[in-house]
TIGUGU-139576 format. One line per 5 residues: their letters; for each residue x, z, y of C-alpha. Coordinates in steps of 0.05 Angstrom, whole numbers, always signed. Layout:
N
A = X Z Y  ...
REM end
This chain:
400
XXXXX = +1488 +923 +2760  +1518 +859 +2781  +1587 +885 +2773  +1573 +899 +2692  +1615 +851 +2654
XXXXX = +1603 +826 +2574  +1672 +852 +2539  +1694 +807 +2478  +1721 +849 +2443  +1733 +806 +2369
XXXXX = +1731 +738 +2336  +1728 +702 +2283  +1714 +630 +2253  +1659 +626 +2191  +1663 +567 +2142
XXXXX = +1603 +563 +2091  +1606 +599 +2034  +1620 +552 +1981  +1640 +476 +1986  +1591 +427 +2002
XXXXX = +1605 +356 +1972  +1561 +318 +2030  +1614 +355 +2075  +1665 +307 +2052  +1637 +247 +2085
XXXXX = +1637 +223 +2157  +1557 +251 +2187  +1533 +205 +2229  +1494 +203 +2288  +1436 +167 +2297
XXXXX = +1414 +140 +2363  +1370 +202 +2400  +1437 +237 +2376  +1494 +197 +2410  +1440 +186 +2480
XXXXX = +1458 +268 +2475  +1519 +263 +2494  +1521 +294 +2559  +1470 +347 +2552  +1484 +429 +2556
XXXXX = +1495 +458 +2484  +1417 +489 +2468  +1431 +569 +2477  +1378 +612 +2463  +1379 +680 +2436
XXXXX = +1345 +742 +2408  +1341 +818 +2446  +1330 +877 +2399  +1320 +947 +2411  +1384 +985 +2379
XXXXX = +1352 +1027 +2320  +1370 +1095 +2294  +1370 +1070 +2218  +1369 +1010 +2182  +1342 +1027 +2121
XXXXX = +1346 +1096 +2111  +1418 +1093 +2138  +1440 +1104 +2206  +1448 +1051 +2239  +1530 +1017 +2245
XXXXX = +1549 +956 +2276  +1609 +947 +2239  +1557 +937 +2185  +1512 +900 +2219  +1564 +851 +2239
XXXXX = +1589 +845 +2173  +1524 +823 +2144  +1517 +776 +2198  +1580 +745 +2174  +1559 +737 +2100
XXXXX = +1484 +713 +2114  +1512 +665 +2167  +1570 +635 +2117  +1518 +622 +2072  +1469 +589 +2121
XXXXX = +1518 +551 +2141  +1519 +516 +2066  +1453 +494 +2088  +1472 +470 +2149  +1539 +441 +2139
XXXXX = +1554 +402 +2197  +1553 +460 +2247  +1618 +483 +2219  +1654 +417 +2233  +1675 +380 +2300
XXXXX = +1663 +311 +2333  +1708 +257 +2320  +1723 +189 +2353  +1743 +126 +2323  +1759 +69 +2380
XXXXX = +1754 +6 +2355  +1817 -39 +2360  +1783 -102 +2370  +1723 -97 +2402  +1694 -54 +2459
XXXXX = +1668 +8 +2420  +1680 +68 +2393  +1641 +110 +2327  +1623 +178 +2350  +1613 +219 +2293
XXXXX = +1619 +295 +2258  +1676 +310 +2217  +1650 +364 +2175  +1712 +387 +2143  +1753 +387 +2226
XXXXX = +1765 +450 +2264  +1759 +519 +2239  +1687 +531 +2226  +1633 +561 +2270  +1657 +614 +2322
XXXXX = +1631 +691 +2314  +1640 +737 +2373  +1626 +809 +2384  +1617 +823 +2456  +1600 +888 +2483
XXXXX = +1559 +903 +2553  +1546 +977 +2588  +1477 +964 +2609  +1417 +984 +2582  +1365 +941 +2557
XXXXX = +1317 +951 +2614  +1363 +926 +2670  +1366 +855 +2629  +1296 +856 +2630  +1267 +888 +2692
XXXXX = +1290 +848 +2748  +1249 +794 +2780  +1311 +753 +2771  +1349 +743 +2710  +1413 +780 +2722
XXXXX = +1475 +729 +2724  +1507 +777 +2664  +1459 +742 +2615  +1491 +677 +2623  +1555 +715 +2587
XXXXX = +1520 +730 +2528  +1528 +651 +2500  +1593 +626 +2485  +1585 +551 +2514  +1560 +570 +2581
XXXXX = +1562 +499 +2627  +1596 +455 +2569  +1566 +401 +2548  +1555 +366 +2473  +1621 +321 +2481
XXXXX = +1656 +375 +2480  +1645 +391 +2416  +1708 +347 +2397  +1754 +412 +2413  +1696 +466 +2418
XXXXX = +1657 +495 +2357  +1587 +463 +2353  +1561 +540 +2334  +1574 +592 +2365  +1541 +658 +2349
XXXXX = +1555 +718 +2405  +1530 +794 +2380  +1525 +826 +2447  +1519 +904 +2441  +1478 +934 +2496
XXXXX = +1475 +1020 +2510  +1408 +1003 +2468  +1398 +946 +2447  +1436 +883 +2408  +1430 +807 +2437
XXXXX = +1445 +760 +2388  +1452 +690 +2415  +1471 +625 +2385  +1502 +558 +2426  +1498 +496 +2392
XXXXX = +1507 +425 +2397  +1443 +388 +2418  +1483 +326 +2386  +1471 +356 +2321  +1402 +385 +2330
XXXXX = +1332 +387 +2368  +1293 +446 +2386  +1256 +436 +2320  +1325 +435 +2276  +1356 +488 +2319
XXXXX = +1301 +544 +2298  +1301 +517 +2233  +1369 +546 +2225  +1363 +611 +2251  +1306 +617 +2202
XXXXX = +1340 +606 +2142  +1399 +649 +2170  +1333 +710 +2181  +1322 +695 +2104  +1390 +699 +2074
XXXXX = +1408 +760 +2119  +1335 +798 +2104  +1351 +782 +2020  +1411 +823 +2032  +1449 +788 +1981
XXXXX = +1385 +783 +1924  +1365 +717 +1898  +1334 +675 +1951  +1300 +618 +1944  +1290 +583 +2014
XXXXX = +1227 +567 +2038  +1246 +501 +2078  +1308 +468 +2063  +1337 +422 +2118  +1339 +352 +2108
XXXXX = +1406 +319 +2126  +1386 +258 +2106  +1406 +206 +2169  +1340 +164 +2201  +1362 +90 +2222
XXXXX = +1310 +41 +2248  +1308 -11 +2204  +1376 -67 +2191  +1416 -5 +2229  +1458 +44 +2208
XXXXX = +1495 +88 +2185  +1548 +71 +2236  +1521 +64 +2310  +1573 +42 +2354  +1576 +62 +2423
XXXXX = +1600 +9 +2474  +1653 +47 +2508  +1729 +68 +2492  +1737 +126 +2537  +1698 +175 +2546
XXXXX = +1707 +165 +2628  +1659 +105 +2615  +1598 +151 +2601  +1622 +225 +2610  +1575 +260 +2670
XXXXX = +1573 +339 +2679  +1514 +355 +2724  +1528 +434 +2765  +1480 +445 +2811  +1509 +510 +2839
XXXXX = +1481 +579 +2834  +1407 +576 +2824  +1359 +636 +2823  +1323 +648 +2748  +1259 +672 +2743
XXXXX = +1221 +688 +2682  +1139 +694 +2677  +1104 +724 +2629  +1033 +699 +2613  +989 +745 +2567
XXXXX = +951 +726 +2506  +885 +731 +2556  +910 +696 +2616  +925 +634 +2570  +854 +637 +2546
XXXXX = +831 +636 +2607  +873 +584 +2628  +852 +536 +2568  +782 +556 +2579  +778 +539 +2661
XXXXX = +822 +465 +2644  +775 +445 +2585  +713 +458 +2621  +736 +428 +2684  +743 +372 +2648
XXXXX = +681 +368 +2600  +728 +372 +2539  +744 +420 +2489  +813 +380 +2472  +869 +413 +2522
XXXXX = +907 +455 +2488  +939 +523 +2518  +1008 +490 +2530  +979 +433 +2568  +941 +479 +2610
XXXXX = +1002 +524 +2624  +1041 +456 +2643  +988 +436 +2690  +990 +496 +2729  +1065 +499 +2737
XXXXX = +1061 +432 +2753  +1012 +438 +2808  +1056 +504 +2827  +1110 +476 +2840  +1087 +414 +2872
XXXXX = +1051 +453 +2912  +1109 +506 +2935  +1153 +444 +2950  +1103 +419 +3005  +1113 +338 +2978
XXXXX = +1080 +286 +3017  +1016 +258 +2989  +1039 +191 +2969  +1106 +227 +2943  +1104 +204 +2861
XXXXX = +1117 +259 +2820  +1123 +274 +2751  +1120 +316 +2685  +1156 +309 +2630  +1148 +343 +2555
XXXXX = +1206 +339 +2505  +1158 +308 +2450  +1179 +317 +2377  +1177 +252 +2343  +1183 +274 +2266
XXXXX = +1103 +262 +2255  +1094 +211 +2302  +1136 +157 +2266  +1100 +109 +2213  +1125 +138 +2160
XXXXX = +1138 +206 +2195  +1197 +246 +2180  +1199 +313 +2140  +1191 +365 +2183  +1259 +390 +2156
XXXXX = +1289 +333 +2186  +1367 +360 +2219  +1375 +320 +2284  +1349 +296 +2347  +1281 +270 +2340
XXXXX = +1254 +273 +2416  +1244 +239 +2465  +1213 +245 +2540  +1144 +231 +2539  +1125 +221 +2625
XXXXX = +1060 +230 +2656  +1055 +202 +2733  +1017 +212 +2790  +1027 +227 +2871  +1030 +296 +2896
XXXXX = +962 +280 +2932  +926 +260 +2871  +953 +330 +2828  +932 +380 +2888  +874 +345 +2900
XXXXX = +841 +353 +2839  +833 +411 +2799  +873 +442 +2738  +834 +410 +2687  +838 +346 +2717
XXXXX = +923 +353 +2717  +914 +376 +2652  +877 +324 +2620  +934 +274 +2643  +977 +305 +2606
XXXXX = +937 +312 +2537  +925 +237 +2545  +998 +227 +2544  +1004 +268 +2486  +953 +222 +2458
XXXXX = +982 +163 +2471  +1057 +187 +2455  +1052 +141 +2389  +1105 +103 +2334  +1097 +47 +2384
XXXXX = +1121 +85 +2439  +1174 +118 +2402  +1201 +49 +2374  +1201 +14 +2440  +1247 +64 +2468
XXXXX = +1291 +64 +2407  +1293 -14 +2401  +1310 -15 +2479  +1364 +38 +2465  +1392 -9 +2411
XXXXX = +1388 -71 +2454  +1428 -34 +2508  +1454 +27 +2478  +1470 +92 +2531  +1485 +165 +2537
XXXXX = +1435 +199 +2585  +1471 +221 +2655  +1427 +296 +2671  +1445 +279 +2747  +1408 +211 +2744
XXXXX = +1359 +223 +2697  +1311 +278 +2740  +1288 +271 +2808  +1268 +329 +2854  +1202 +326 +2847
XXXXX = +1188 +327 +2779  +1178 +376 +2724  +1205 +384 +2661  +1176 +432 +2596  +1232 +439 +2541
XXXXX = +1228 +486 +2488  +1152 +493 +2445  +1101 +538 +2436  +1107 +531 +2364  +1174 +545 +2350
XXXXX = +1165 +618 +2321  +1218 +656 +2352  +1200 +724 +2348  +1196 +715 +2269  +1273 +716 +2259
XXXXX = +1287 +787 +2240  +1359 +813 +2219  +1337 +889 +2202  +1327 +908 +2272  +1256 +899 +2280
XXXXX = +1222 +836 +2314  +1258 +821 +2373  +1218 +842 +2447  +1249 +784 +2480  +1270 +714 +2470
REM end
């Protein structure tokens, strides 16, 4: 199995559909963008079973990939930016520089076919996640600077024996988990109307957020990218992917809320409480060994006033829960997990403008490598994003 390889086998760029007269104008970053910087591109994709017929016809992937093409040009009038590139300005007198997107640079966003000779259930079966899935995304190991020369989307149609993977790498400059599943429902929409008259149910909001007396121009204080630039490898790791049923979370949710005399904890902060204790716990850390867990917090409705929910950018942060290894194992789940709902809690506008007035004060790019110590946790990603609700005429997808 191992010795399968993904075959590209064509390419092309896609611009959006019709002009966009925002495009024109330099899109700036604001500053949970620019800290980006150095992060992986978010890649995340879809697996569907390969059907027989697409309505009422048999099924082609010439026309499949076709209509891919069209729906995604005109997605990508919605969501502009993606089809441009980063840009520099260095400042001549001062030490700075103006990161921003150019969205008229570079040729547009990158489509791939690729195809693979494996079948659907040797992606999915093994305990590990087969090193072949890292091939189906297009920005494997880059990171968001890149995105001066790279394409910040890149959409990869991977054709299994039976199945289709499509997967989409983009530029966590430009977007948060929230924005990033934003897009590919919009993109579900236009491809599902099939060219009919759609009215979208969410538009995106490009409008930039500045705090207050900043913006729309954030300098950074460096003038080469040496100054800040940091890609973090940490060699060949093992993946493993668990599966939790609908019941086991119940249960879960159930045992933390009534260990702790609460009906409060929600299912995610009882799944994070027993991977944190798991892992904690498999790693054999002293007792007085501080440990935490962190949760990449969406900050739209916490800010006074909040932000549409349709807001396109980064709007996280980390919000941290501490303790010592002693004190997690030696209490129970529910008493892990109530840490962490009173972090949730307490993850206010306060909180979130202390850490963008200190960013302002002192403004950075986050280094991966520094950031994380070994023996701490972090969730990414949300229960909420609805995933499995992006549908391109093949069905709902079985995996994410």
């Amino acid at each position: 199995m191992s010795s399968e390889t993904v075959k590209h086998v064509s390419e092309c760029f896609i611009k959006p559909k019709y002009e966009v007269q925002e495009a024109e104008q330099p899109y700036y970053l604001a500053p949970m963008d620019l800290a980006m910087l150095n992060f992986h591109y978010i890649q995340k994709g879809l697996l569907f079973m390969k059907p027989s017929h697409i309505n009422d016809q048999e099924f082609s992937t010439s026309k499949l990939l076709q209509s891919l093409k069209e729906s995604l040009s005109l997605a990508l009038v919605h969501f502009y930016p993606l089809a441009g590139q980063l840009s520099t300005c260095i400042s001549k007198t001062r030490h700075e520089c103006l990161v921003f997107v150019d969205c008229n640079k570079g040729p547009g966003a990158r489509f791939i076919y690729a195809t693979l000779d494996m079948y659907m259930s040797e992606i999915m079966a093994p305990v590990d996640a087969p090193l072949v899935v890292q091939s189906f995304f297009d920005h494997d190991r880059a990171i968001n600077h890149d995105g001066h020369k790279r394409p910040l989307l890149s959409v990869q149609v991977t054709e299994l024996k039976d199945g289709v993977f499509i997967g989409c790498s983009m530029n966590h400059v430009l977007i948060d988990g929230t924005s990033y599943w934003h897009f590919w429902k919009i993109w579900s929409e236009i491809h599902r109307a099939n060219g009919k008259q759609l009215l979208v149910s969410r538009l995106p909001n490009h409008k930039r957020w500045f705090p207050d007396g900043y913006g729309p121009a954030i300098p950074l204080p460096f003038t080469h990218p040496n100054e800040f630039l940091s890609r973090y490898e940490v060699g060949q790791l093992r993946e493993r992917i668990f599966h939790f049923s609908q019941e086991s979370i119940a249960r879960l949710k159930s045992k933390a809320n009534k260990e702790s005399n609460t009906n409060n904890i929600s299912s995610f902060q009882s799944l994070s409480a027993l991977v944190w204790r798991s892992i904690v716990r498999a790693n054999c850390l002293s007792e007085d060994q501080i440990t935490n867990c962190r949760f990449a917090t969406n900050n739209r409705q916490r800010l006074d006033p909040p932000l549409p929910l349709e807001y396109v950018g980064n709007c996280v942060t980390a919000m941290i829960t501490t303790t010592t290894a002693g004190e997690l194992l030696g209490h129970n789940l529910g008493w892990a997990a109530s840490l962490l709902h009173q972090s949730v809690v307490n993850h206010s506008d306060k909180i979130v403008h202390k850490f963008i007035d200190g960013w302002l004060q002192s403004p950075f790019v986050y280094r991966p490598g520094k950031m994380f110590d070994p023996y701490s946790v972090m969730m990414g990603s949300s229960p909420r994003f609805d995933m499995y609700g992006n549908e391109f005429g093949l069905g709902k997808a079985v995996a994410v």
